[in-house]
N, C-alpha and C positions, 0 to 999 in steps of 0.2 A: 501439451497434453491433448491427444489427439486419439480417438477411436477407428477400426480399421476401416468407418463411412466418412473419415476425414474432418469429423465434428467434432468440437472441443468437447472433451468430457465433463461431468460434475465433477468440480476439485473436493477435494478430502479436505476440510476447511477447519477442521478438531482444532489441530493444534493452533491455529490465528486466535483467536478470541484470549487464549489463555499469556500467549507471546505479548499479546496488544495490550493485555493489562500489566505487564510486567516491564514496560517501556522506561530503561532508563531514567532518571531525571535530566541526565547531559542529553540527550539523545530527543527528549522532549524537548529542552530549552532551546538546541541548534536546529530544530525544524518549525519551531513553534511559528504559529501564521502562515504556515505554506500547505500547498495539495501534495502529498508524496504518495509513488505507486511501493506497496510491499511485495515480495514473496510473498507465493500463497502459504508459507507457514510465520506467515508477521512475524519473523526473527531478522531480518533484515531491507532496507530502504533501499528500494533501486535505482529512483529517480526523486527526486524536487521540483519543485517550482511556484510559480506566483498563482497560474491558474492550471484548472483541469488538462485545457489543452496543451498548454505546456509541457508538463507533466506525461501526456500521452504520447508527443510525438518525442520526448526523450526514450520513453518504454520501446517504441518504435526503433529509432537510432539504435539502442541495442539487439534488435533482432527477435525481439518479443512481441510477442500477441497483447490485446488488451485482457484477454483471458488468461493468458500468464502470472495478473498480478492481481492486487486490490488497490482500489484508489483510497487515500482517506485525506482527512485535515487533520492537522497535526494542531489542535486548541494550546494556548500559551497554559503552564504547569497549575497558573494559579487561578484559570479561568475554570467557571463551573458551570455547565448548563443545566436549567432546573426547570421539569415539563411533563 
């Protein structure tokens, strides 16, 4: 997503937040503990891994920008954080 000054645009981010609350159970449990990069419409996982970096230079290997995706952790189903 690129502007005609070559600069990444602001993504349209609406749809993530509502995708991201709607995460599977399987889908939680088989990332659970790891960094994964999403489409910027959190409907789908494009990379895994143990850490960040990992995770990026897979984003990479596919031909993507870091601003192609969102990074997140994927918390285990039955973990809560409270704060």
């Amino acid at each position: 997503m690129a502007n005609k000054h070559n600069q990444a645009a602001i993504p349209d981010l609406s749809e993530f937040a509502r995708h991201r609350r709607e995460i599977p159970l399987e889908l939680a449990e088989q990332y659970a503990g790891t960094y994964v990069a999403w489409d910027l419409a959190g409907a789908h996982i494009l990379a895994s891994g143990e850490s960040l970096p990992e995770v990026e230079a897979k984003v990479r290997q596919q031909g993507l920008e870091v601003c192609d995706v969102v990074f997140d952790f994927i918390d285990a189903p039955d973990q809560a954080w409270i704060g």
